[in-house]
N, C-alpha and C positions, 0 to 999 in steps of 0.2 A: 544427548551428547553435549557436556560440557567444550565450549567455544573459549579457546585462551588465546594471549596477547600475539601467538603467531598468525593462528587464524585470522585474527584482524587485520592484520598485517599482508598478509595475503588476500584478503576480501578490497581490501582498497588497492592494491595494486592490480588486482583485475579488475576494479572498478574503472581503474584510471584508463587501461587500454582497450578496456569492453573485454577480449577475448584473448586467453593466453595460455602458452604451451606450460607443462609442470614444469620442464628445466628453467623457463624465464622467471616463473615462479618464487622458486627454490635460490635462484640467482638477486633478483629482487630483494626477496627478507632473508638472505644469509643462511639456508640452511643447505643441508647434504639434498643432494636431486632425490637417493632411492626413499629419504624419509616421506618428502616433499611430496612425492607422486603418491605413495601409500595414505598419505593424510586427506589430499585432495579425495582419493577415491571415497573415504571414510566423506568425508564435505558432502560429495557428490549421493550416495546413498542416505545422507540424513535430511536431503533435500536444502542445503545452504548456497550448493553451487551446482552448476548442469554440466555435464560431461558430453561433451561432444564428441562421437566417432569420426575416427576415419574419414575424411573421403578422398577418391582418389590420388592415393598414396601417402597422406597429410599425415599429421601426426595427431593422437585427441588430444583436445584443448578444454579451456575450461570457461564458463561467463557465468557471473551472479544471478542467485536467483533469490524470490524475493526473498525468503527468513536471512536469505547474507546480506542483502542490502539495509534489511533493520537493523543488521547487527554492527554497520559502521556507522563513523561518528560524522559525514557528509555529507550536507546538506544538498548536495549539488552535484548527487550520482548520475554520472554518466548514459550509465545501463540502464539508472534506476527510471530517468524518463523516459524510454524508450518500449520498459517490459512493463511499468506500472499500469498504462495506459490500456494494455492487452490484458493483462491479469484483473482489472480494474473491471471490465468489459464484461470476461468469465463471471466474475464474482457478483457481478448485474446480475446477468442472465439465470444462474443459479436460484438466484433468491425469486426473480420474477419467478420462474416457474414451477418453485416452491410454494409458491402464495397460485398461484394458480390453477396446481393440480389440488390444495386442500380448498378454493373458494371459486369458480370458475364465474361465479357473478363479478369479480370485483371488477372495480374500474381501474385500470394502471397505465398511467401514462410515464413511459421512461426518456428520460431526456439524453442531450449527447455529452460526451465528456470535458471536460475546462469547460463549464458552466458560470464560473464566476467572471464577472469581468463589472471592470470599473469605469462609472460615463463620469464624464467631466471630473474627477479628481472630487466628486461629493459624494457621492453615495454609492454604496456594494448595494447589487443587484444580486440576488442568489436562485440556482433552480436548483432542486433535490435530483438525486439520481435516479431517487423513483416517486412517484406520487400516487397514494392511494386513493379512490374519492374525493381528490381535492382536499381532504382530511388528513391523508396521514402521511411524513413524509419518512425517505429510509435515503441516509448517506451509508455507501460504501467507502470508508476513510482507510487509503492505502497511503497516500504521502503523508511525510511528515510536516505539521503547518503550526506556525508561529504559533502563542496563545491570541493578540491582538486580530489574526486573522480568523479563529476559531472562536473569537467574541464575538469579530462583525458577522459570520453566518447564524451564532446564536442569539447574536438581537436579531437580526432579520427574523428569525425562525418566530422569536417573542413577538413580535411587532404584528407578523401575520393572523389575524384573528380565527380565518378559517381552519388554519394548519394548528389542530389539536394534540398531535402526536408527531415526537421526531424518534427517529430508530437510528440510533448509528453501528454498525458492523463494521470493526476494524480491533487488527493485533496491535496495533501500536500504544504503548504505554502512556504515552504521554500526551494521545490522544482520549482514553479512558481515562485517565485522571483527571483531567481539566473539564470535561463533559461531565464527567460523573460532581465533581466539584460546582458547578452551575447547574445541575438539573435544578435542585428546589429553589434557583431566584426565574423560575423562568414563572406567568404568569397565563398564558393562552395553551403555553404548550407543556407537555411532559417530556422529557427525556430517557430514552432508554439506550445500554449498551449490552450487545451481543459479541460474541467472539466468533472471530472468521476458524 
């Protein structure tokens, strides 16, 4: 499904309220209501946007899901912290127990989410999302994150001698460019990119 400059447009006005009727919609980016509600429903089956029923007497509404939140240009969705962190979680658990029904020896230690954090204003501390053997690590990359902040996890990554292998899983483009652009200065560790 090709995504045009209406859609956009509507992706970020329900980003902006979280959850929104088609007439509000449709009122918002200036189109006709009956076009508006037929598009969103098209949104809603190509998995852009979630379509909420009914309940008790309401009318369906609509809220961003993630391939819509990729597809605006704001850095500072709404929705986007709120379901990244859920989706974020899935897409752990997925992979753990991928690696677990093909390896049942491994060792895997998974950590909790917003893992990074900064002491005294000097150094980024980093923990992986999942950790193989103390060897390998796998980021699940759903937000979108600066280059300068997706350096400091890649020096950390280099710096770590034991951590031989990094795996990152994520759709974001601009996340696989810049990773994929830094694998070969990396020195301890390799870098690999998979698609969610």
């Amino acid at each position: 499904m090709i995504i045009n400059q209406r859609d956009l447009r509507a992706f970020k006005y329900i980003d902006k309220v979280r959850i929104a009727l088609p007439e509000d919609v449709a009122t918002a980016i200036n189109v006709d209501k009956n076009t508006e509600v037929n598009r969103l429903r098209l949104l809603s089956k190509s998995k852009y946007i979630i379509r909420w029923k009914p309940v008790y007497g309401k009318k369906i509404s609509y809220s961003l899901n993630t391939l819509g939140i990729n597809k605006i240009d704001s850095y500072k969705s709404i929705y986007h912290n709120r379901s990244v962190s859920y989706i974020h979680n899935i897409q752990i658990s997925h992979i753990v127990a991928e690696l677990i029904s093909n390896n049942p020896n491994l060792k895997i230690e998974q950590f909790k989410l917003d893992s990074d954090f900064r002491t005294k204003r000097i150094k980024m501390y980093h923990r992986p999302d999942i950790l193989i053997n103390n060897r390998i690590a796998i980021e699940v990359e759903l937000n979108r994150k600066s280059p300068s902040r997706l350096k400091a996890i890649l020096n950390w990554y280099q710096s770590e001698e034991n951590i031989k292998k990094v795996i990152y899983f994520t759709p974001l483009t601009s996340v696989k460019r810049y990773v994929s652009n830094k694998v070969g200065k990396f020195n301890a560790s390799s870098a690999f990119l998979y698609e969610l």
